[in-house]
DOKOL-512435 format. One record per residue (C-alpha): y, x, z; residue in one letter; residue number from 1; chain. Coordinates in steps of 0.1 Angstrom, whole numbers. Layout:
<pts>
{pt {Y, X, Z}, A, NUM, A};
...
</pts>
This chain:
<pts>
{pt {-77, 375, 1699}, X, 1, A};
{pt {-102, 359, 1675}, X, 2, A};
{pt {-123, 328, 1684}, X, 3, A};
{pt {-159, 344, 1680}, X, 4, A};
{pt {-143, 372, 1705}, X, 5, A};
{pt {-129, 355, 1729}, X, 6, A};
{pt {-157, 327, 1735}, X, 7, A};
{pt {-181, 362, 1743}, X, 8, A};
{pt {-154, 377, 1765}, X, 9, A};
{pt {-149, 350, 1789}, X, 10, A};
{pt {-187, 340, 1793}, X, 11, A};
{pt {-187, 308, 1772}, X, 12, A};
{pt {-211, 325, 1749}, X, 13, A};
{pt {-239, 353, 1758}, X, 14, A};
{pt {-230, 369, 1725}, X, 15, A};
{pt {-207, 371, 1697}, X, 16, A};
{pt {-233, 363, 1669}, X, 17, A};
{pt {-238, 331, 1689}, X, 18, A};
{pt {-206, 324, 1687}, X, 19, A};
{pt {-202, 329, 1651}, X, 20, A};
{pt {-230, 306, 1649}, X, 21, A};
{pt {-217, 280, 1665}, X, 22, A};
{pt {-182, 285, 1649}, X, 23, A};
{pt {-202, 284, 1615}, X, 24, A};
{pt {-219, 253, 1618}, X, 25, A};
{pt {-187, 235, 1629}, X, 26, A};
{pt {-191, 226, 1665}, X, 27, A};
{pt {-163, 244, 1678}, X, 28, A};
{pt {-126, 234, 1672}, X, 29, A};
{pt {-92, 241, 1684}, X, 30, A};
{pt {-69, 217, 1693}, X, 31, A};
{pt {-83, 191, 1673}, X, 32, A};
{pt {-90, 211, 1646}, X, 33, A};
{pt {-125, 230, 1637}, X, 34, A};
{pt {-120, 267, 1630}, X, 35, A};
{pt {-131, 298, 1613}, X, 36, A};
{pt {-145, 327, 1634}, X, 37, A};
{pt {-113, 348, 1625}, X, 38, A};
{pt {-88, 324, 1638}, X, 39, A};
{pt {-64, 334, 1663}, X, 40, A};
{pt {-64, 321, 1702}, X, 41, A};
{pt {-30, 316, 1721}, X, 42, A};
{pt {-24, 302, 1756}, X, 43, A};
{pt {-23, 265, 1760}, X, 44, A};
{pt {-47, 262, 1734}, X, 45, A};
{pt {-72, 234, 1736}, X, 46, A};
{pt {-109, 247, 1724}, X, 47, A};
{pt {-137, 219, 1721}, X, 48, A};
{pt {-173, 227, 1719}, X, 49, A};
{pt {-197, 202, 1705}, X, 50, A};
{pt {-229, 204, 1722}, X, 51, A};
{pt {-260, 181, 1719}, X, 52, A};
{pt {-255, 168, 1753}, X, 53, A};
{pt {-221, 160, 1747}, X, 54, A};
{pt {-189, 182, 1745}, X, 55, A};
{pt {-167, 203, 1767}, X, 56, A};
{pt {-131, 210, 1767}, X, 57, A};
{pt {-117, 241, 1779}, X, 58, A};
{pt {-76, 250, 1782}, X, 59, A};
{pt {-67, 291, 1774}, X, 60, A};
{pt {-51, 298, 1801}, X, 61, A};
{pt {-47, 339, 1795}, X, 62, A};
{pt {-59, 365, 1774}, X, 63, A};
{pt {-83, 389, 1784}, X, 64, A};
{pt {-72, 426, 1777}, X, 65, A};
{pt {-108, 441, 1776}, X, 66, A};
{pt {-142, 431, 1758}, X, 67, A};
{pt {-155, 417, 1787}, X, 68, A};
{pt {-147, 400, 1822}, X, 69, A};
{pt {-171, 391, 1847}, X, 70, A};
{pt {-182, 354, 1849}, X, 71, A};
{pt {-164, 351, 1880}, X, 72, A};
{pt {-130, 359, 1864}, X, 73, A};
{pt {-136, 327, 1840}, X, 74, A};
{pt {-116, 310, 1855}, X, 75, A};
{pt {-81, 335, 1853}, X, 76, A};
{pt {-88, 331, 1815}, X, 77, A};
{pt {-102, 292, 1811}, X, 78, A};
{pt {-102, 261, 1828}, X, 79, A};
{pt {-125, 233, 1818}, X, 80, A};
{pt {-108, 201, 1813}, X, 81, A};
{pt {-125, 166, 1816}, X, 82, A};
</pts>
């Protein structure tokens, strides 16, 4: 699943256009590494988001298998790591 996708499907992002946005101006990476909006997700995958406030780590923990999950399902597809 692509970045820009899965950001939107598991609530991290209100939209997808936001997170093409943020993928554009380079504030979101994975593992280490900042990304395109057509790059591919897997599990264990480490995805960083640079905010102004500071950053947040989240670990892909599953793949969602429709466009979008309810925000209390996050957690079966993310967990935020310290």
């Amino acid at each position: 699943m692509r970045i820009d996708k899965f950001l939107n499907s598991v609530n991290i992002t209100k939209r997808r256009s936001v997170a093409q946005d943020m993928i554009a101006n380079g504030v979101v990476s994975i593992n280490g590494k900042v990304v395109k909006p057509s790059k591919d997700v897997a599990i264990g995958d480490v995805i960083t988001i640079a905010y102004l406030s500071g950053e947040k780590k989240y670990c892909v923990l599953s793949l969602p298998a429709v466009k979008s999950t309810p925000k209390s399902e996050q957690d079966k597809y993310v967990k935020e790591m310290q």
